[in-house]
PADREN-694997 format. One record per residue (C-alpha): z, x, y; residue in one letter; residue number from 1. Coordinates in steps of 0.02 Angstrom, whole numbers. Layout:
BEGIN
z, x, y, type, seq
Z, X, Y, A, NUM
...
END
This chain:
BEGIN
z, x, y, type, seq
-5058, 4674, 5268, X, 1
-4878, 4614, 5253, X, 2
-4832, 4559, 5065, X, 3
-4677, 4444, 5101, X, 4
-4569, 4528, 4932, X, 5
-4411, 4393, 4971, X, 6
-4510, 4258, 4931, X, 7
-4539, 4309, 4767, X, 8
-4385, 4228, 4700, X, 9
-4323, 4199, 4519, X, 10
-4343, 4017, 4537, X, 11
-4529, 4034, 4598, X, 12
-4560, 4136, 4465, X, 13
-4485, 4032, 4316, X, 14
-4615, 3924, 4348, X, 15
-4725, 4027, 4291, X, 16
-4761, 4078, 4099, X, 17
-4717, 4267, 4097, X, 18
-4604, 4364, 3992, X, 19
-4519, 4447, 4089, X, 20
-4440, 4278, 4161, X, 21
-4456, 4177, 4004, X, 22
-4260, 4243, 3970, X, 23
-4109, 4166, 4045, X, 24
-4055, 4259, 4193, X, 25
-4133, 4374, 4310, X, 26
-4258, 4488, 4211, X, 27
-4259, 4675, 4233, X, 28
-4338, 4728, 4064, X, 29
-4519, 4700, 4037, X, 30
-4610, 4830, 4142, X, 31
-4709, 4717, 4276, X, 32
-4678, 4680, 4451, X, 33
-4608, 4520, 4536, X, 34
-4762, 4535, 4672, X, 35
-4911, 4440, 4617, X, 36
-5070, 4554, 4625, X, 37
-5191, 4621, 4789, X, 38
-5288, 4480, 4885, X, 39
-5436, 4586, 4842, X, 40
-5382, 4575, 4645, X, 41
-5359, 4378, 4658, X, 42
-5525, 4366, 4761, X, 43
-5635, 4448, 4611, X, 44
-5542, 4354, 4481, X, 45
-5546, 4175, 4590, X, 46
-5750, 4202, 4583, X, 47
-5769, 4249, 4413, X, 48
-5699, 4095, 4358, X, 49
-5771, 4006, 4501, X, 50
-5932, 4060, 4440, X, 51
-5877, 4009, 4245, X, 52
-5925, 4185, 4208, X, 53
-5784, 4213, 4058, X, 54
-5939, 4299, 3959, X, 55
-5952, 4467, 3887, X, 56
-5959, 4611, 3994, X, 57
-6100, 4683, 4068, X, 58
-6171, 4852, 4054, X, 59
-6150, 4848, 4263, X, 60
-5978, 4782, 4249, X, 61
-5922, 4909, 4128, X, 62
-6009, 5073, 4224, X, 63
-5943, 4995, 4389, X, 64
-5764, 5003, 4326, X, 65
-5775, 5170, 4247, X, 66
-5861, 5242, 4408, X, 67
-5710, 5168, 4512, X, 68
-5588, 5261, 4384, X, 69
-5676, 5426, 4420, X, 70
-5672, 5369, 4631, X, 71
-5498, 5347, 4627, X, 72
-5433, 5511, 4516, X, 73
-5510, 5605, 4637, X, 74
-5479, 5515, 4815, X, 75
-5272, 5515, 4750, X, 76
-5266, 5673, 4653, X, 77
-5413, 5802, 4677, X, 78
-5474, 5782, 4500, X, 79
-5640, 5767, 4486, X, 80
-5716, 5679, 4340, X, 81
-5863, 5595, 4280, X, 82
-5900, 5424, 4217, X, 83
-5955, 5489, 4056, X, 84
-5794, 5534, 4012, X, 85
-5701, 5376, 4031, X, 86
-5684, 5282, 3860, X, 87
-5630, 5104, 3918, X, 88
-5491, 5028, 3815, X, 89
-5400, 4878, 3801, X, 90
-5231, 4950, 3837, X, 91
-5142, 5113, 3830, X, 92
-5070, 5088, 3665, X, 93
-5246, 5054, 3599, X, 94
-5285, 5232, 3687, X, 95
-5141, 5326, 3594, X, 96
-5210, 5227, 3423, X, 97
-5389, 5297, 3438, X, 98
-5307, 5448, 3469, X, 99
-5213, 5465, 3304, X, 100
-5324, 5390, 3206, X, 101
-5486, 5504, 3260, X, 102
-5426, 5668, 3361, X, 103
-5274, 5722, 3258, X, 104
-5252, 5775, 3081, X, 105
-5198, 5626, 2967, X, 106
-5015, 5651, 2934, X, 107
-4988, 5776, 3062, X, 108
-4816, 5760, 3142, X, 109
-4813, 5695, 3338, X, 110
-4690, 5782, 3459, X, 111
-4608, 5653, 3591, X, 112
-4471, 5678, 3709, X, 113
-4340, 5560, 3716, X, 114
-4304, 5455, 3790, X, 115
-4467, 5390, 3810, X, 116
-4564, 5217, 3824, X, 117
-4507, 5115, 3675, X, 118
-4693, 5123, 3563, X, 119
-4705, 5307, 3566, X, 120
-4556, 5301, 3465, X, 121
-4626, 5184, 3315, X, 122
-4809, 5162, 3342, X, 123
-4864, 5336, 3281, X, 124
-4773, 5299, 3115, X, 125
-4895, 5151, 3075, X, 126
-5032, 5272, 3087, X, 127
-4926, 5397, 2953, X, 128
-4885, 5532, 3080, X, 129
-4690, 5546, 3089, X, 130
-4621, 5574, 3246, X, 131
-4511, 5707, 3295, X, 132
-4394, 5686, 3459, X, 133
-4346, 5806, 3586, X, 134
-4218, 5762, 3690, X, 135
-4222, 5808, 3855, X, 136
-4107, 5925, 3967, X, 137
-4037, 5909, 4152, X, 138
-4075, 6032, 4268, X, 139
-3939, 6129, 4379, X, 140
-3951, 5971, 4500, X, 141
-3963, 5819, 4352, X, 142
-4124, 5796, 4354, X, 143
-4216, 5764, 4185, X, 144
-4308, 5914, 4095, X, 145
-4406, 5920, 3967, X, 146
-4342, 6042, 3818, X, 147
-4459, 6172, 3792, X, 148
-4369, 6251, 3687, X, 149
-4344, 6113, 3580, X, 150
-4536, 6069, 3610, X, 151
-4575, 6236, 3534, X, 152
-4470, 6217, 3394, X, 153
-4554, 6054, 3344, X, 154
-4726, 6137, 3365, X, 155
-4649, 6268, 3232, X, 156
-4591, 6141, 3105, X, 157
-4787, 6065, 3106, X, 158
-4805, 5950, 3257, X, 159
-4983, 5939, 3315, X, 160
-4972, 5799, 3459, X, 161
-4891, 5803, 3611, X, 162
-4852, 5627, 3702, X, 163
-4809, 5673, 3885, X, 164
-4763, 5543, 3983, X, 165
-4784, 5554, 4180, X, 166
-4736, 5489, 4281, X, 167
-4594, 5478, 4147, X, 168
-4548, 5302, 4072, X, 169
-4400, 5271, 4088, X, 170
-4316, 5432, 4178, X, 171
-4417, 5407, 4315, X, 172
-4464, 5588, 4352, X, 173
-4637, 5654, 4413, X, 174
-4669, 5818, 4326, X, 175
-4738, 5943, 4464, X, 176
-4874, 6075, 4416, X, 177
-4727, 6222, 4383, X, 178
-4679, 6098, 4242, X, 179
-4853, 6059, 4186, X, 180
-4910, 6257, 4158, X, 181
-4739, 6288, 4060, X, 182
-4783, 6148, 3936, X, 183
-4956, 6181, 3960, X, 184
-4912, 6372, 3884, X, 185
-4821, 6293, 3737, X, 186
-4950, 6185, 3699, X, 187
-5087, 6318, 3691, X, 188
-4966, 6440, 3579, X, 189
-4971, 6322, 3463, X, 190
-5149, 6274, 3447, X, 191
-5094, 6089, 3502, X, 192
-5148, 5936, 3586, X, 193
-5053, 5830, 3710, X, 194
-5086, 5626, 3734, X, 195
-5038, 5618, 3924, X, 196
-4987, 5447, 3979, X, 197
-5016, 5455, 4153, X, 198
-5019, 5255, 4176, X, 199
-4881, 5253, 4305, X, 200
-4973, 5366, 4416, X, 201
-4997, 5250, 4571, X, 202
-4827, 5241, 4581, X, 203
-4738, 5405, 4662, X, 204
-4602, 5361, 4767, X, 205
-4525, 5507, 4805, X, 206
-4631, 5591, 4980, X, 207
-4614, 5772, 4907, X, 208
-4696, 5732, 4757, X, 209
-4876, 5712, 4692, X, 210
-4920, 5645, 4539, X, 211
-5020, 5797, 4449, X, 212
-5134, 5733, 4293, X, 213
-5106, 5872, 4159, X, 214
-5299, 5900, 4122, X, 215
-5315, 5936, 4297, X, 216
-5223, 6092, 4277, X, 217
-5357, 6218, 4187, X, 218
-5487, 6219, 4077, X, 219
-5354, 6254, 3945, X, 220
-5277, 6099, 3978, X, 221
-5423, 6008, 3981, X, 222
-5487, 6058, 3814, X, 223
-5333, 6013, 3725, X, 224
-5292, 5840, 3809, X, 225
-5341, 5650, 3834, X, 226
-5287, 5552, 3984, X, 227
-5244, 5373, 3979, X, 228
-5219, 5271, 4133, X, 229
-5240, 5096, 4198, X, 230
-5245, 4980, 4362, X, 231
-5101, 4880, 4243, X, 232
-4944, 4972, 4337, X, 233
-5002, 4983, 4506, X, 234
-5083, 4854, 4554, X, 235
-4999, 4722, 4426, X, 236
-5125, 4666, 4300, X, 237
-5069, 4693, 4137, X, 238
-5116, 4537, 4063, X, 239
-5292, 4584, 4117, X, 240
-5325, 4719, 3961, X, 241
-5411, 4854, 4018, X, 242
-5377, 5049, 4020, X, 243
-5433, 5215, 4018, X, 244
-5462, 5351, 3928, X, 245
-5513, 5511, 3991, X, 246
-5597, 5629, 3861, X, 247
-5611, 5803, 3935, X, 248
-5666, 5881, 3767, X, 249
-5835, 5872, 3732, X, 250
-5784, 5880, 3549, X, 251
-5665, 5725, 3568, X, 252
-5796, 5636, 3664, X, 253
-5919, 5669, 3529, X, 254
-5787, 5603, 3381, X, 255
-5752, 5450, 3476, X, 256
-5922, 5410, 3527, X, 257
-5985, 5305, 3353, X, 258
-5807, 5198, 3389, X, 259
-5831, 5173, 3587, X, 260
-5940, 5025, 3596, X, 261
-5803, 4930, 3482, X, 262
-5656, 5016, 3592, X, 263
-5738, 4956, 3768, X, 264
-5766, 4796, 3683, X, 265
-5582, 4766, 3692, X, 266
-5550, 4771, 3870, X, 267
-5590, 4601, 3959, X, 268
-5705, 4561, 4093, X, 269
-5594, 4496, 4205, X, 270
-5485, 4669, 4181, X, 271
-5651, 4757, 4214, X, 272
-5671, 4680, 4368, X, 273
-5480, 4701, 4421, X, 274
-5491, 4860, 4399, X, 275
-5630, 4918, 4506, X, 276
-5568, 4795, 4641, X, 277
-5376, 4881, 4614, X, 278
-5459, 5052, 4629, X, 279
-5571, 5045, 4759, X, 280
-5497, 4915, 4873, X, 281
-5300, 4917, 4878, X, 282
-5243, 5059, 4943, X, 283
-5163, 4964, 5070, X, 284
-5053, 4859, 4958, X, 285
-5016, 4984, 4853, X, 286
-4921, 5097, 5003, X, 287
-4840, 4900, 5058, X, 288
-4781, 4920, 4870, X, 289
-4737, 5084, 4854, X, 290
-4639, 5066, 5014, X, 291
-4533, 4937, 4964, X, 292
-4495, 5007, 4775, X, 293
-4449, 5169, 4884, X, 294
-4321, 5065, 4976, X, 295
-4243, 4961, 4836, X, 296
-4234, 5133, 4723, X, 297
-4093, 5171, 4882, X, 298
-4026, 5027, 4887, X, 299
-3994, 5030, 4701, X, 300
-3926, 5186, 4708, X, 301
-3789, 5117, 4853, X, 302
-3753, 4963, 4722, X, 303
-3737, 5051, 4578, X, 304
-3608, 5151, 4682, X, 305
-3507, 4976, 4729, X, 306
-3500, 4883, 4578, X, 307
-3533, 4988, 4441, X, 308
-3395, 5115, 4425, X, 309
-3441, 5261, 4318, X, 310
-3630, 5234, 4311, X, 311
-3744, 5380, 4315, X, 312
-3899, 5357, 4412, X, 313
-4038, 5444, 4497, X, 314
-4173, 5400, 4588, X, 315
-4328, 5396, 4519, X, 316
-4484, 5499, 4589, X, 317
-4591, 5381, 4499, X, 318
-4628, 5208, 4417, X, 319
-4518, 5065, 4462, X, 320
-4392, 5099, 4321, X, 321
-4214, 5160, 4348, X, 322
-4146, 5246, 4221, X, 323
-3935, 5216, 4186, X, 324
-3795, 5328, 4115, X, 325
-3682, 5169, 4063, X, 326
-3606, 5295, 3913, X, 327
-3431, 5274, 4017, X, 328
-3418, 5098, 4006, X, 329
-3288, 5003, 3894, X, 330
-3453, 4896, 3811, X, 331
-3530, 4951, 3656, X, 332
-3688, 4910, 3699, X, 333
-3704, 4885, 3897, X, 334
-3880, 4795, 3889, X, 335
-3830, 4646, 3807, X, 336
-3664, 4631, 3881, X, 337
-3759, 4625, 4034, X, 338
-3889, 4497, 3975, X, 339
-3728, 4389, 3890, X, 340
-3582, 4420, 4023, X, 341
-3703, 4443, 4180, X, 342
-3854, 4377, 4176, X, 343
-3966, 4511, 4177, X, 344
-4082, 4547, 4071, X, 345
-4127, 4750, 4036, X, 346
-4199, 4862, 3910, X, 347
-4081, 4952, 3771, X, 348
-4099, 5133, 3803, X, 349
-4094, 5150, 3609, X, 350
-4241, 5078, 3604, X, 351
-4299, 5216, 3716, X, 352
-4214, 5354, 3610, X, 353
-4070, 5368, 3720, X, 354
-3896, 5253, 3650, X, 355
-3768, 5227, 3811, X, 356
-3904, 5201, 3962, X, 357
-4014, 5055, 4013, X, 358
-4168, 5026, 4080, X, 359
-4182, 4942, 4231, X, 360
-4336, 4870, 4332, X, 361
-4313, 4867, 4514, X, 362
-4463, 4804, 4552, X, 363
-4401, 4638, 4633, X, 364
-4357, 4564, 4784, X, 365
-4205, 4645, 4897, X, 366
-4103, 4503, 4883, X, 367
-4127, 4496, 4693, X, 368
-4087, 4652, 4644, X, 369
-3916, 4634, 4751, X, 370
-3879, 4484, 4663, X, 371
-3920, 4569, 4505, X, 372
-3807, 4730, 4524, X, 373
-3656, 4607, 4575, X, 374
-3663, 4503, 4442, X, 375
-3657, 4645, 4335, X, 376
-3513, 4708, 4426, X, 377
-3418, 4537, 4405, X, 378
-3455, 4544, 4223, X, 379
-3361, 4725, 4210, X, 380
-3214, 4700, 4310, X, 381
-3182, 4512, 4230, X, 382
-3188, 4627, 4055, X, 383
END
């Protein structure tokens, strides 16, 4: 399999009706990819439409994908699960909101460290559990830490919920097991739970890591955890509305279960049939992906170097998301000067916790992401 990535060009894909392109300029924000889906992925959805069969899903369907979820975790990590604990969802989000509204106490204060992805910040609140953030710390060599200090601290003033993040959105790192236990220790002190959000997980880039799911680690951590994941990242399907998540608490499994019919109801059956297809079948494009994010994370790193003076950036173990120090630039807020002076469109690290960096998707072709880092290098030295 050879996925040809420069022909994925912002004029092909203007033409069609996502929102990542539906800005002017070249889009770097929305968390998708520029590279269409698997051949295996477009086969299963070309015959269910083929076959007009847009209908509810079927028992089958919805075993078959929840079987592939368990095939997958423990073909890629070791972990082995069973089908009965997979809780099908529509999305992530819809996995942390079953989560706060059934498996922590109402009004119970959640714990996130920033920065983080951008709904962890606010969506909490809607369900009436304030948020407290913990910013992160660098290591010796700059690498992003989490605080456990500062975690432990916020465990002290009341917090009950954990949201980890890993692979981390939008630092980029891929928390090894070390990590995991030390958090893991915290946690249990405290008598808390952590919401891991482990739906970048396909997507290690750096060789000398592994992406380790937290529940994995012990029986500890499995008692006092859910997983959510989905084929969405990896293999490109978010539109497609289906997720996972992994309940490996018999008592959280037994709160959920009057709710799960209406929860699985929510995912689609086209994203049912993705997702089995993505797990079991596309290994292949996955590595042609992974390959090619590991290369432009480089390249980016050489670019950021040449035209953007004063930029902090590392390269990310994980997810297609680099994460930039822009707090020594003369702009007050380096996202939209980039989207109004260059042309490129990235996220507001406020909006991930963090004022002064940006979020930037590299998940594009070559060619685009080196016209992308010198237009933004025009825009700073024209002032």
């Amino acid at each position: 399999m050879t996925i040809d990535f420069e022909s994925f060009t912002p004029e092909l894909l203007r033409r069609h009706p996502t929102e990542k392109w539906s800005r002017p300029g070249i889009g770097a924000w929305v968390a998708e990819m520029d590279f269409g889906v698997p051949p295996a992925v477009a086969e299963v959805l070309r015959a269910v439409v083929d076959a007009g069969a847009l209908a509810y899903p079927t028992d089958r369907q919805l075993a078959e994908a929840r079987a592939a979820t368990t095939r997958w975790l423990a073909r890629t990590s070791g972990w082995e699960t069973d089908p009965g604990q997979v809780q099908l969802v529509a999305d992530v989000l819809t996995a942390l909101a079953a989560t706060l509204e059934h498996l922590v106490e109402p009004g119970a204060p959640v714990i996130l460290p920033v920065p983080n992805y951008m709904p962890f910040l606010t969506l909490p609140e809607v369900f009436g559990h304030p948020v407290l953030r913990v910013p992160g710390t660098s290591t010796p060599r700059g690498r992003h830490a989490m605080d456990l200090e500062g975690i432990d601290a916020a465990f002290r003033a009341g917090g009950r919920l954990l949201i980890l993040c890993n692979p981390h959105n939008p630092v980029g790192r891929v928390y090894d097991r070390e990590e995991l236990l030390a958090l893991a220790a915290v946690v249990d002190a405290h008598g808390g739970r952590v919401f891991s959000d482990e739906i970048h997980a396909p997507l290690v880039l750096e060789p000398t890591c592994r992406h380790v799911p937290y529940a994995s680690l012990d029986r500890r951590t499995a008692a006092h955890s859910v997983t959510a994941l989905a084929a969405s990242k990896g293999w490109n399907i978010p539109g497609l509305k289906c997720a996972q998540l992994i309940l490996t608490n018999d008592d959280d499994a037994r709160r959920l279960a009057p709710f799960s019919p209406f929860l699985a109801h929510q995912a689609s059956t086209p994203g049912l049939l993705a997702t089995a297809a993505a797990y079991d079948r596309c290994d292949a494009w996955l590595a042609e992906v992974v390959a090619h994010l590991r290369a432009n994370a480089a390249r980016l790193g050489e670019l950021v170097a040449e035209n953007l003076p004063g930029v902090g950036y590392h390269e990310p173990e994980g997810t297609y998301l680099a994460w930039l120090d822009t707090r020594a630039l003369p702009v007050d807020n380096p996202s939209r000067f980039f989207a109004e002076r260059a042309g490129v469109v990235t996220t507001d690290g406020a909006s991930c916790g963090a004022p002064g960096f940006v979020r930037f998707n590299l998940a594009m072709a070559r060619g685009t992401l080196e016209r992308a880092l010198r237009q933004m290098g025009d825009a700073l030295a024209a002032g």
